[in-house]
N, CA, C, O and CB atoms as a CASP TS submission, in Angstrom:
PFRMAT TS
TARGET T0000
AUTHOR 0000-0000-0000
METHOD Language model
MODEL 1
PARENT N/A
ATOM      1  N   UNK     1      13.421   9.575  -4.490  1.00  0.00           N
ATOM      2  CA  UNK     1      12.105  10.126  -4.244  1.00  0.00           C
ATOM      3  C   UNK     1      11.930  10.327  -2.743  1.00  0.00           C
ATOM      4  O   UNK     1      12.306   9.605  -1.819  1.00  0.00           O
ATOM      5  CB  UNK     1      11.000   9.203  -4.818  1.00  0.00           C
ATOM      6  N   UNK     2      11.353  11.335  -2.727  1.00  0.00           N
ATOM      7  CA  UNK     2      11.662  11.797  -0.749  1.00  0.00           C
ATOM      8  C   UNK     2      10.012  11.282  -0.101  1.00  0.00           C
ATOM      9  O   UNK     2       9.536  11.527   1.008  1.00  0.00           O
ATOM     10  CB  UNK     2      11.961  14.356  -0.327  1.00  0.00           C
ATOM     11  N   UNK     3       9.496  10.614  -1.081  1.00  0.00           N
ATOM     12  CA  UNK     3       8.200   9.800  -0.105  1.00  0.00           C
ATOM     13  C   UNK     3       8.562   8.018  -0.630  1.00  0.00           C
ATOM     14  O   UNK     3       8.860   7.607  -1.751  1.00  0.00           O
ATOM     15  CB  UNK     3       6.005  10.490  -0.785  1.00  0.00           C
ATOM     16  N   UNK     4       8.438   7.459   0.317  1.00  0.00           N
ATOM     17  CA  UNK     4       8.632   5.698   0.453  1.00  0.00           C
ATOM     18  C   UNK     4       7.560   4.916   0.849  1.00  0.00           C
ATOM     19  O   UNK     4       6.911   4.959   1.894  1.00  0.00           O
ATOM     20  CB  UNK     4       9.666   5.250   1.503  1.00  0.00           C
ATOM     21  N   UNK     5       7.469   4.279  -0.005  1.00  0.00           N
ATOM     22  CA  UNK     5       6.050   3.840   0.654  1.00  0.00           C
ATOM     23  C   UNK     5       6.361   2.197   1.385  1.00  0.00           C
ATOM     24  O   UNK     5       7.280   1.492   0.970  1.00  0.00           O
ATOM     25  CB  UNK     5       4.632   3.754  -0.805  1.00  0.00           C
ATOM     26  N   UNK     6       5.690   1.885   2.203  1.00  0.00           N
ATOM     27  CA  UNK     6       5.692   1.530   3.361  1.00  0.00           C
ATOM     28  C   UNK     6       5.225   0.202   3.572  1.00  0.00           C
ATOM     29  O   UNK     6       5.396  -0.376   4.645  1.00  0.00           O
ATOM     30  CB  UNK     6       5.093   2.363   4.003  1.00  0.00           C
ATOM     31  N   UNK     7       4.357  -0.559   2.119  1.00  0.00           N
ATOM     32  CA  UNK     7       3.133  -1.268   2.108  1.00  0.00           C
ATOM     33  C   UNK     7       3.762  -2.842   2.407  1.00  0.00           C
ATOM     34  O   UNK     7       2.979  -3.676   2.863  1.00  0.00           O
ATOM     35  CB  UNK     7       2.231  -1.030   0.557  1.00  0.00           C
ATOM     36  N   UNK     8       5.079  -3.202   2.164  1.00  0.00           N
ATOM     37  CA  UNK     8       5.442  -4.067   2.566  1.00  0.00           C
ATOM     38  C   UNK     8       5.448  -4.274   3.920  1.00  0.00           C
ATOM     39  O   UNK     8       5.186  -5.418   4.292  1.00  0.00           O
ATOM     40  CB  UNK     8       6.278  -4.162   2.102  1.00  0.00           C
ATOM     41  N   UNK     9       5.749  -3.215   4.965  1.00  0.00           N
ATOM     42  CA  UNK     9       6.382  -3.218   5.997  1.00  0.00           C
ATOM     43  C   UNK     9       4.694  -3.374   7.073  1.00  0.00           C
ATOM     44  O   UNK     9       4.383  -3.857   8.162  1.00  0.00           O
ATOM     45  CB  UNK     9       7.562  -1.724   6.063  1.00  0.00           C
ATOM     46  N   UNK    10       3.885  -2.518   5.760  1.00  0.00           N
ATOM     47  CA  UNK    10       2.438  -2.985   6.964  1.00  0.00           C
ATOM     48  C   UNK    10       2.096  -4.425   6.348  1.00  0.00           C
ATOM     49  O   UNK    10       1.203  -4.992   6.977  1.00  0.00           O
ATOM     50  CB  UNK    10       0.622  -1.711   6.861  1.00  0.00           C
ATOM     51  N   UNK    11       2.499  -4.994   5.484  1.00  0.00           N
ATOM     52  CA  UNK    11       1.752  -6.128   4.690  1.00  0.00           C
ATOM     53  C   UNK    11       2.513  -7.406   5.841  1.00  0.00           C
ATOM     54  O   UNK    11       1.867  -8.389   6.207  1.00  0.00           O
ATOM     55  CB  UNK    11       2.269  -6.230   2.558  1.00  0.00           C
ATOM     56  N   UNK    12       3.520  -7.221   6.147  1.00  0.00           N
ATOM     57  CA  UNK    12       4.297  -7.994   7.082  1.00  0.00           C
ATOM     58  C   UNK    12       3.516  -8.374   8.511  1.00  0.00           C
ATOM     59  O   UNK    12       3.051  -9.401   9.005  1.00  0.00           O
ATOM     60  CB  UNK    12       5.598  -7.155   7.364  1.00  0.00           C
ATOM     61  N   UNK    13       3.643  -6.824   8.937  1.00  0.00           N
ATOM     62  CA  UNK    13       3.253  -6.856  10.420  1.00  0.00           C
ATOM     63  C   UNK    13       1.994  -7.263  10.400  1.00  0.00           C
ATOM     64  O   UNK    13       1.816  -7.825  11.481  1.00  0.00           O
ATOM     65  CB  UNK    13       3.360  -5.561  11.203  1.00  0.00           C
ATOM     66  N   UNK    14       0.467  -7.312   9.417  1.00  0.00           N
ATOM     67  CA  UNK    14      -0.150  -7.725   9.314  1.00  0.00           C
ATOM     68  C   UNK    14      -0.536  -9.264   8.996  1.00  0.00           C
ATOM     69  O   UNK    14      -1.708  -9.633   9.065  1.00  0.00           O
ATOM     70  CB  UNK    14      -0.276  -7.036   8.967  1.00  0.00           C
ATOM     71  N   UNK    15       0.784 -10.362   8.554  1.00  0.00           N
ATOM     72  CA  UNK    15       0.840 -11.479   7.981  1.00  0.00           C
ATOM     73  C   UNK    15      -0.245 -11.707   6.730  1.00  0.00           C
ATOM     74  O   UNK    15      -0.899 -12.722   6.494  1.00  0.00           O
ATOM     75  CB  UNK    15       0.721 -12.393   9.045  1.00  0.00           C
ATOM     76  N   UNK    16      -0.227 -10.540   6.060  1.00  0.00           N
ATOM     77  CA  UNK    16      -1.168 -10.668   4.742  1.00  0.00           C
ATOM     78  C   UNK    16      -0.284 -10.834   3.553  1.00  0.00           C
ATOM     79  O   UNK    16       0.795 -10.241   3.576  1.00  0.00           O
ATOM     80  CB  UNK    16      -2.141  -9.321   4.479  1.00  0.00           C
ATOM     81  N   UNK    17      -0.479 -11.292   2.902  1.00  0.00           N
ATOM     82  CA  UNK    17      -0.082 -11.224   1.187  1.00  0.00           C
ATOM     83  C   UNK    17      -0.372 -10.657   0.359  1.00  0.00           C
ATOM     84  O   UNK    17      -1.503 -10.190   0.222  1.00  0.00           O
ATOM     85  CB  UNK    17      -0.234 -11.973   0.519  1.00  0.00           C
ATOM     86  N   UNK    18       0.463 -10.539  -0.361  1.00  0.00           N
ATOM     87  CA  UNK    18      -0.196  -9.472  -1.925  1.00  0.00           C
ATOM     88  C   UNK    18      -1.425  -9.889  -2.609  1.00  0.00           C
ATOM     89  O   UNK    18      -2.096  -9.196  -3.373  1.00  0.00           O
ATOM     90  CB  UNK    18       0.900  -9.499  -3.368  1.00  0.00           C
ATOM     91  N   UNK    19      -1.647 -11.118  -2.244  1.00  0.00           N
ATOM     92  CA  UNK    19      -2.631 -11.773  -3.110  1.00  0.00           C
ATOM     93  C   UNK    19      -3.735 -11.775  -2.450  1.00  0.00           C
ATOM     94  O   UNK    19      -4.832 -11.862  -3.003  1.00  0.00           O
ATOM     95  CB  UNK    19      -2.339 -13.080  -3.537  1.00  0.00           C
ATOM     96  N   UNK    20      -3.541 -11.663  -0.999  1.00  0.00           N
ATOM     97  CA  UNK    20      -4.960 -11.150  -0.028  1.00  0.00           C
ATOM     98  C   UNK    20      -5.169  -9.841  -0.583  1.00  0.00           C
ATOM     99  O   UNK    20      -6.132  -9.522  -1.280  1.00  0.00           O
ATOM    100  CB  UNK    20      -4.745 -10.988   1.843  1.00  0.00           C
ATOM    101  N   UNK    21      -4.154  -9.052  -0.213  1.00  0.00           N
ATOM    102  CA  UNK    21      -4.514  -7.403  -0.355  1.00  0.00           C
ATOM    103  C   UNK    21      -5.216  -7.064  -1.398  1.00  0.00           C
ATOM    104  O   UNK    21      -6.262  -6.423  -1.496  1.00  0.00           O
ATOM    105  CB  UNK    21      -3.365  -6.489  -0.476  1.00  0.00           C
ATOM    106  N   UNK    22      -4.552  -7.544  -2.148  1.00  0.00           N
ATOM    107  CA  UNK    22      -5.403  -7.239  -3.755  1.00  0.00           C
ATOM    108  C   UNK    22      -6.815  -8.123  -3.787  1.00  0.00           C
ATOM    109  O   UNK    22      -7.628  -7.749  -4.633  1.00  0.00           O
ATOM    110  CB  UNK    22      -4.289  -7.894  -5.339  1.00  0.00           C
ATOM    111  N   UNK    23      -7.130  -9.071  -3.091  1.00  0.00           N
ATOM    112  CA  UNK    23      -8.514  -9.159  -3.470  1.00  0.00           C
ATOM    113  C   UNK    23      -9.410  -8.305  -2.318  1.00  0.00           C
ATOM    114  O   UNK    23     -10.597  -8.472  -2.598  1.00  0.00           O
ATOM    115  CB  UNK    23      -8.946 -10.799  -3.573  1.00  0.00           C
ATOM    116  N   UNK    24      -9.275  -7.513  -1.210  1.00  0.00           N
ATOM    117  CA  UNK    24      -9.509  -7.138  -0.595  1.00  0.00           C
ATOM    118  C   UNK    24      -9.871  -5.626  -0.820  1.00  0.00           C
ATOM    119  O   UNK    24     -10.766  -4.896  -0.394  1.00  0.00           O
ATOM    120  CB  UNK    24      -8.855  -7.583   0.004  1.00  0.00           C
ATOM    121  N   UNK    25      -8.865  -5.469  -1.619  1.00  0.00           N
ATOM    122  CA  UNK    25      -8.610  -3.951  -2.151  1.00  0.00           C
ATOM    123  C   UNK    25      -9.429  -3.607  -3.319  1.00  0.00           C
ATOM    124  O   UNK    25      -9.920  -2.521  -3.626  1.00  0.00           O
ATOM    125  CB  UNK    25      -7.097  -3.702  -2.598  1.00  0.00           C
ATOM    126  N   UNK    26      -9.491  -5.032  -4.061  1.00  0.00           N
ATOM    127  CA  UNK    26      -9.909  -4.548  -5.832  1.00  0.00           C
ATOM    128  C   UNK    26      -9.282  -3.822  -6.381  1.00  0.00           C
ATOM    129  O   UNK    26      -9.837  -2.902  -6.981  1.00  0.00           O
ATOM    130  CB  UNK    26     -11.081  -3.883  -6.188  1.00  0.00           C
ATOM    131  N   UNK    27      -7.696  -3.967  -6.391  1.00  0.00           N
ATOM    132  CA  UNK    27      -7.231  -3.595  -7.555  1.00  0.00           C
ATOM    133  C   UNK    27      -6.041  -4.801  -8.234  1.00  0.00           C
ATOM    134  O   UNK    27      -5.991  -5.912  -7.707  1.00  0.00           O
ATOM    135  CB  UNK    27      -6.645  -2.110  -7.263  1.00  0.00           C
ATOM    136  N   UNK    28      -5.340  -4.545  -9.140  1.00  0.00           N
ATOM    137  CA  UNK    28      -4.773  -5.473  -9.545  1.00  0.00           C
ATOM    138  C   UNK    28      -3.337  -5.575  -8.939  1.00  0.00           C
ATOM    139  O   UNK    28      -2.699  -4.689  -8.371  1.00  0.00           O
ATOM    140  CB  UNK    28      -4.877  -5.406 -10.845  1.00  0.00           C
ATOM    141  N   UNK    29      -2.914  -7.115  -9.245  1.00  0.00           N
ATOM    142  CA  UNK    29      -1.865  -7.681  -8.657  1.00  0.00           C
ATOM    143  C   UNK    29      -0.796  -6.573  -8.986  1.00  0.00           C
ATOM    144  O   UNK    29      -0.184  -6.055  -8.053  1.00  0.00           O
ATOM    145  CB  UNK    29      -1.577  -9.168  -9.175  1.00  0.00           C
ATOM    146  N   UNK    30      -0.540  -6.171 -10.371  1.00  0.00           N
ATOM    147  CA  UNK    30       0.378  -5.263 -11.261  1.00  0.00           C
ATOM    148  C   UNK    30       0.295  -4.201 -10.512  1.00  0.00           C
ATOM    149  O   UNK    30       1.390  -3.742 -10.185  1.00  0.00           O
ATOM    150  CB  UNK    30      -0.003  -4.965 -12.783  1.00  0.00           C
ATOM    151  N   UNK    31      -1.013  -3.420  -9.967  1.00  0.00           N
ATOM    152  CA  UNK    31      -0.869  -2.396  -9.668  1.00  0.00           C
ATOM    153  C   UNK    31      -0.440  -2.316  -8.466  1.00  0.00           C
ATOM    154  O   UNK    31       0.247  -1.356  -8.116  1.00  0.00           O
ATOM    155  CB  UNK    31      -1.723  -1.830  -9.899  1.00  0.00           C
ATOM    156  N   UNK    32      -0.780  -3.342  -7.605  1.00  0.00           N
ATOM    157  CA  UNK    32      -0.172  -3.395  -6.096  1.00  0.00           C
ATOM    158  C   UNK    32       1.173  -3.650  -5.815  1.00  0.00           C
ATOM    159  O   UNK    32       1.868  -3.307  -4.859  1.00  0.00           O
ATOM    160  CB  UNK    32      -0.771  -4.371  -5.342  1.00  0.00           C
ATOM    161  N   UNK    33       1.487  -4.489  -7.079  1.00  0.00           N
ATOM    162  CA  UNK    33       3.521  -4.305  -6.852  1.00  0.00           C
ATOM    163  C   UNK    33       3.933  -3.630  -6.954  1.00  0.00           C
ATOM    164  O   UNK    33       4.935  -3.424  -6.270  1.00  0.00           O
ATOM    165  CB  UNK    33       4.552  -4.739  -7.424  1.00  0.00           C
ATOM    166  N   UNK    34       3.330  -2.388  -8.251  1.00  0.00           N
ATOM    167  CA  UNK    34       3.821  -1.460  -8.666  1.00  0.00           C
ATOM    168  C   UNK    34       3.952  -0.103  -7.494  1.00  0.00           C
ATOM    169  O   UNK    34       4.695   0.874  -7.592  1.00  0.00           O
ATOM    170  CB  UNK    34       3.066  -1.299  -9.854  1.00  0.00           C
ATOM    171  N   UNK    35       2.874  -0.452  -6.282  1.00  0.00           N
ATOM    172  CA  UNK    35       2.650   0.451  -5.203  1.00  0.00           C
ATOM    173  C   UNK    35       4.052  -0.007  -4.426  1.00  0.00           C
ATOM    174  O   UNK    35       5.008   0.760  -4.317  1.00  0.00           O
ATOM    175  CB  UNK    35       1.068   0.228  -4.332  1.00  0.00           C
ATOM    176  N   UNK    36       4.039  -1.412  -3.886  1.00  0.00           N
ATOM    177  CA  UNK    36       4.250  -1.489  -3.072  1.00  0.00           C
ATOM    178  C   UNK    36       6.078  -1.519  -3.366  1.00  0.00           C
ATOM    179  O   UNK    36       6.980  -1.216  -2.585  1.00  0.00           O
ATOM    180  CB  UNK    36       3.355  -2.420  -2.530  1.00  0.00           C
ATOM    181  N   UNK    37       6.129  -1.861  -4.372  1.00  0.00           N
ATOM    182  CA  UNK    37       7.844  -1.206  -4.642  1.00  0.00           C
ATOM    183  C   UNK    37       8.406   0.158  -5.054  1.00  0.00           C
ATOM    184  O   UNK    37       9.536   0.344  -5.505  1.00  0.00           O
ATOM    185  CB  UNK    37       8.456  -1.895  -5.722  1.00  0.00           C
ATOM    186  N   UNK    38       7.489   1.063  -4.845  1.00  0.00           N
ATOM    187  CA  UNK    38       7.472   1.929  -4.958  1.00  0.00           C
ATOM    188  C   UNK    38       7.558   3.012  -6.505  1.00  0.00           C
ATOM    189  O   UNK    38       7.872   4.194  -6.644  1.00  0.00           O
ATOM    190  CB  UNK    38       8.124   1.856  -4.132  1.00  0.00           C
ATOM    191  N   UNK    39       7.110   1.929  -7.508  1.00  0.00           N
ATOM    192  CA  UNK    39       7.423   2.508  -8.877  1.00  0.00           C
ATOM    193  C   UNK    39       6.051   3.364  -9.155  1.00  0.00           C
ATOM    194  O   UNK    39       6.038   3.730 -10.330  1.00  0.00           O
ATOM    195  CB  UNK    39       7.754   1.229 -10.124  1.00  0.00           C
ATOM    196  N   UNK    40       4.912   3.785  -8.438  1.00  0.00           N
ATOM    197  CA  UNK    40       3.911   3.804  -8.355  1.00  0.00           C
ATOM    198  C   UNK    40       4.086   5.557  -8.772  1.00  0.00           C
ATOM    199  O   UNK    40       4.506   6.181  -7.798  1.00  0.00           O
ATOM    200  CB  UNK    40       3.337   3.102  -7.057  1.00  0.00           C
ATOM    201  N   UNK    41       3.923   6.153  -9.612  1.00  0.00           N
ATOM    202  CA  UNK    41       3.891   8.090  -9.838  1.00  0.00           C
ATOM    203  C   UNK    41       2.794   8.449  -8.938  1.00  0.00           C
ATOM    204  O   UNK    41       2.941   9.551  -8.410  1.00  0.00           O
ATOM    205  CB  UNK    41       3.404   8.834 -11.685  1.00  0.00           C
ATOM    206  N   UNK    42       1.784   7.838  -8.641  1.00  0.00           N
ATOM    207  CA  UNK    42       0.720   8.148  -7.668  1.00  0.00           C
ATOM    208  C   UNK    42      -0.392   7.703  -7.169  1.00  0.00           C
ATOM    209  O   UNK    42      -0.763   6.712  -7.798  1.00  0.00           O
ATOM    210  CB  UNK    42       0.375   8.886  -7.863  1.00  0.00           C
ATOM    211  N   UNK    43      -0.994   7.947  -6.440  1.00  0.00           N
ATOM    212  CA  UNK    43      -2.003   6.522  -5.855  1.00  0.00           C
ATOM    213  C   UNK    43      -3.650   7.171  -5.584  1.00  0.00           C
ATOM    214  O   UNK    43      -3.793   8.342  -5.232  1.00  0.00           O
ATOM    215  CB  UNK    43      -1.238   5.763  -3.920  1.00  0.00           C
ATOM    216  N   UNK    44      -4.461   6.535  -5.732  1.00  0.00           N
ATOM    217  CA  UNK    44      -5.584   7.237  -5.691  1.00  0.00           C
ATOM    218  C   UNK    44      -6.288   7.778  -4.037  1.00  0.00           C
ATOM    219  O   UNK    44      -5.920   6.933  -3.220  1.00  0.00           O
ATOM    220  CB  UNK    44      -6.506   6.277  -6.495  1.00  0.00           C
ATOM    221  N   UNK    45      -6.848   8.496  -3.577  1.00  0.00           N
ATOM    222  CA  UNK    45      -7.258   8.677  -2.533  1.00  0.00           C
ATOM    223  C   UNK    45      -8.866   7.338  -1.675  1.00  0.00           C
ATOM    224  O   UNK    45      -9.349   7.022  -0.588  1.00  0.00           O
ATOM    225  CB  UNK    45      -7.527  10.276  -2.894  1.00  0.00           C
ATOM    226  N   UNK    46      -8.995   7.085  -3.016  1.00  0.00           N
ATOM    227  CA  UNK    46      -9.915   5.963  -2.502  1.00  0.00           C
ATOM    228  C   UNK    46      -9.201   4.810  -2.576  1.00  0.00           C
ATOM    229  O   UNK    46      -9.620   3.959  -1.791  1.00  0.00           O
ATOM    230  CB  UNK    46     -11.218   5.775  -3.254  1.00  0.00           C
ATOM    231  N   UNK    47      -7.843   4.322  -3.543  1.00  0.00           N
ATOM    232  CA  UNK    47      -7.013   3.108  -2.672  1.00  0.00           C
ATOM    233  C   UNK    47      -6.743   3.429  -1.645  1.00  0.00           C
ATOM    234  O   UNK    47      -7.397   2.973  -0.707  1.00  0.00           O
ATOM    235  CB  UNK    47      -5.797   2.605  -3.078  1.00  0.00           C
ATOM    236  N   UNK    48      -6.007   4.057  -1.480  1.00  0.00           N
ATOM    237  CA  UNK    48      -5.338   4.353  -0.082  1.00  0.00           C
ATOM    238  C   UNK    48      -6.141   4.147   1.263  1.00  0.00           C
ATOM    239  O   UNK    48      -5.717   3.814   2.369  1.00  0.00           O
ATOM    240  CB  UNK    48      -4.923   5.809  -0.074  1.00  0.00           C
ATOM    241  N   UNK    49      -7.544   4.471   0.808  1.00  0.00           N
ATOM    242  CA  UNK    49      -8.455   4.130   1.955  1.00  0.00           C
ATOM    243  C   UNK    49      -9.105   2.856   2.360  1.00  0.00           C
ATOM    244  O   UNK    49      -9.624   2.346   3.352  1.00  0.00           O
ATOM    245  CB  UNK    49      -9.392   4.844   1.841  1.00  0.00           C
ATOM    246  N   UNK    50      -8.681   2.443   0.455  1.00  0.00           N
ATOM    247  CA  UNK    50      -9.358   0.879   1.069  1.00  0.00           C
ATOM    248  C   UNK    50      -8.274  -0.141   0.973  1.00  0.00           C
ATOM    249  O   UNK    50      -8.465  -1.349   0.832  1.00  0.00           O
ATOM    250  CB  UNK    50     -10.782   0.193   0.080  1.00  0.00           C
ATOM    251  N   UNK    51      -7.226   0.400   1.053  1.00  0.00           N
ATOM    252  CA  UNK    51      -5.587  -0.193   1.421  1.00  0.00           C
ATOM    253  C   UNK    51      -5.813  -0.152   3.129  1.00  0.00           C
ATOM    254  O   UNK    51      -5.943  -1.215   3.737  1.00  0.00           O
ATOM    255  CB  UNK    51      -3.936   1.129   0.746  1.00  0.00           C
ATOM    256  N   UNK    52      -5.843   0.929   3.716  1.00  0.00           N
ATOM    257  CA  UNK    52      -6.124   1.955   4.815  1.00  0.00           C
ATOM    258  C   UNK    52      -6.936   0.765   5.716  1.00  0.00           C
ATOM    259  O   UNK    52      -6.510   0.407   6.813  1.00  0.00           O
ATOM    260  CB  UNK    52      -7.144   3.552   4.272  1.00  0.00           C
ATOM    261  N   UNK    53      -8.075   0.245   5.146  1.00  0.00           N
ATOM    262  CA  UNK    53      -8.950  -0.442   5.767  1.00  0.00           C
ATOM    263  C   UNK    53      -8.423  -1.739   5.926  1.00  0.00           C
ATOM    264  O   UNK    53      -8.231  -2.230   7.038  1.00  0.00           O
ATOM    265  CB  UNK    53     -10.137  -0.403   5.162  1.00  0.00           C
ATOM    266  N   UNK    54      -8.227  -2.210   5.062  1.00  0.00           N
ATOM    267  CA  UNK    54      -8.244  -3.828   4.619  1.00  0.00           C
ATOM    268  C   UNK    54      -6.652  -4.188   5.500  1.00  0.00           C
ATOM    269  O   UNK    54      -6.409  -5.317   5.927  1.00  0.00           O
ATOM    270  CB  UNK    54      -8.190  -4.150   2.386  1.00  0.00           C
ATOM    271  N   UNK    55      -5.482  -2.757   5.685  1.00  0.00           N
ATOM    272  CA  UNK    55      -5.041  -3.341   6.888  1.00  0.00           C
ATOM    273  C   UNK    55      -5.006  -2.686   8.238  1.00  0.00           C
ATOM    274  O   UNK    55      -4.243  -3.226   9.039  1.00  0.00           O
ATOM    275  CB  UNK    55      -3.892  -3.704   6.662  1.00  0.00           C
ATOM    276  N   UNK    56      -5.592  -1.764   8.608  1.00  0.00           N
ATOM    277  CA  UNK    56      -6.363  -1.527   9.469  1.00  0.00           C
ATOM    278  C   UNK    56      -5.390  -0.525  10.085  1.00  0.00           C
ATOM    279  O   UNK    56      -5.071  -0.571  11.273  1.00  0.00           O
ATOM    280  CB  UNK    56      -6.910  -2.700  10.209  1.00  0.00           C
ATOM    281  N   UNK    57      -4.848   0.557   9.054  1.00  0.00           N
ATOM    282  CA  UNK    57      -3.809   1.415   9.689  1.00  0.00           C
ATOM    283  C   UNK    57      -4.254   2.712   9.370  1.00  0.00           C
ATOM    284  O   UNK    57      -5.407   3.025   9.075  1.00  0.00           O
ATOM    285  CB  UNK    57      -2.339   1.173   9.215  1.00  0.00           C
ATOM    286  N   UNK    58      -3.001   3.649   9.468  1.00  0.00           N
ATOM    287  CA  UNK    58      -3.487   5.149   8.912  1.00  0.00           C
ATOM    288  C   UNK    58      -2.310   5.124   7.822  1.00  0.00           C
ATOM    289  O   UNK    58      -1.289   4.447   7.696  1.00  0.00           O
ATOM    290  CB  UNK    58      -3.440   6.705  10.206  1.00  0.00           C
ATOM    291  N   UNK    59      -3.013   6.353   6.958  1.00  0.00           N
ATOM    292  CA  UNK    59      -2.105   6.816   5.228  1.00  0.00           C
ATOM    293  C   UNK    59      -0.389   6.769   6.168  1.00  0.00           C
ATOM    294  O   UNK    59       0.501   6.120   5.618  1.00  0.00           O
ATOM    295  CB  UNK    59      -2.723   9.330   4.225  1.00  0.00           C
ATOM    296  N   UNK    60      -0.160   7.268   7.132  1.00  0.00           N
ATOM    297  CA  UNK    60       0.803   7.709   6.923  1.00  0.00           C
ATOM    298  C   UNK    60       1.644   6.408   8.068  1.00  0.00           C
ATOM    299  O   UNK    60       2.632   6.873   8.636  1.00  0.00           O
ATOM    300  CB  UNK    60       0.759   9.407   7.131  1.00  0.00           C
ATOM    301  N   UNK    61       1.357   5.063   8.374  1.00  0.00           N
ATOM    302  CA  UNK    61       1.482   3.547   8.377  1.00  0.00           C
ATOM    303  C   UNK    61       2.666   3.215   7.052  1.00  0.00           C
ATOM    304  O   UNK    61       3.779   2.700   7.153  1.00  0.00           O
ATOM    305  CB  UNK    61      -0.259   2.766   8.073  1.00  0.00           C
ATOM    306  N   UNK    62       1.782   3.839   5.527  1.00  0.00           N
ATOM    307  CA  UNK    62       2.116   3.193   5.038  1.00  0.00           C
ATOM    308  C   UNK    62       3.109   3.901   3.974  1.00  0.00           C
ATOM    309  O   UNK    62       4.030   3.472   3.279  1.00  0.00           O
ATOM    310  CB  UNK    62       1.166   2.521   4.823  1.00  0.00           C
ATOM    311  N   UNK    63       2.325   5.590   4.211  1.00  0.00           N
ATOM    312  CA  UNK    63       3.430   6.426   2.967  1.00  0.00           C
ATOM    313  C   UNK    63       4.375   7.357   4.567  1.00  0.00           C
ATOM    314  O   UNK    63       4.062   7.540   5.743  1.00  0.00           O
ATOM    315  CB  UNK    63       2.093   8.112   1.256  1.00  0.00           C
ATOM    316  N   UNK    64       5.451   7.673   3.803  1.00  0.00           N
ATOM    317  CA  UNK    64       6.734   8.064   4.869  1.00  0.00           C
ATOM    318  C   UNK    64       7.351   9.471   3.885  1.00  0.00           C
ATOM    319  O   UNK    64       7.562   9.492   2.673  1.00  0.00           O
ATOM    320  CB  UNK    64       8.227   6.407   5.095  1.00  0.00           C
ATOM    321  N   UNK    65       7.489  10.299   4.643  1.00  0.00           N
ATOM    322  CA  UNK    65       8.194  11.697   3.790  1.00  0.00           C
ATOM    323  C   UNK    65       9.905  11.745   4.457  1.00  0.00           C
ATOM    324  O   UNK    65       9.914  12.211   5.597  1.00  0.00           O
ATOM    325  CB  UNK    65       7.103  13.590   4.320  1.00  0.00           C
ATOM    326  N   UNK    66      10.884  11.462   4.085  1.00  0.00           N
ATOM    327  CA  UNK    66      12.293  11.861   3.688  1.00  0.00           C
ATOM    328  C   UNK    66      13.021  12.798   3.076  1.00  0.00           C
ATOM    329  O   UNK    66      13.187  13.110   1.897  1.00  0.00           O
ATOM    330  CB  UNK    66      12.625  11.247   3.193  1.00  0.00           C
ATOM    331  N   UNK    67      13.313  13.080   3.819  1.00  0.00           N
ATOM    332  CA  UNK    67      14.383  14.617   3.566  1.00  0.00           C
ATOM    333  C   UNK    67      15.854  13.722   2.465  1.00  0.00           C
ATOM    334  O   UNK    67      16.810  14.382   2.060  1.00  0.00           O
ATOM    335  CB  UNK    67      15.314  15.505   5.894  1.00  0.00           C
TER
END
């Protein structure tokens, strides 16, 4: 897939956990692994923003386009 998403790599540099993010975010644990390992077919424009917020980056922090 030529987009990677990234959410570990901000979840790191941030020292947050999945288990922060997701209560932060309001969505579920399932769905945030499912993001953040990338099995995710697509993501909503209002997660992303309150992904966006809660770690204090921009969309493209966390999604990456590959040739």
């Amino acid at each position: 897939m030529p987009i990677t998403v990234n959410l570990d790599v901000m979840m790191a540099k941030r020292k947050m956990s999945l288990n922060e993010l997701s209560e932060k975010v309001g969505i579920t644990l399932s769905n945030l692994s499912n993001l953040k390992t990338g099995k995710a077919r697509a993501i909503r424009f209002s997660t992303l923003e309150a992904i966006c917020e809660a770690l204090d980056c921009q969309p493209g922090d966390i999604l990456e386009f590959s040739d």
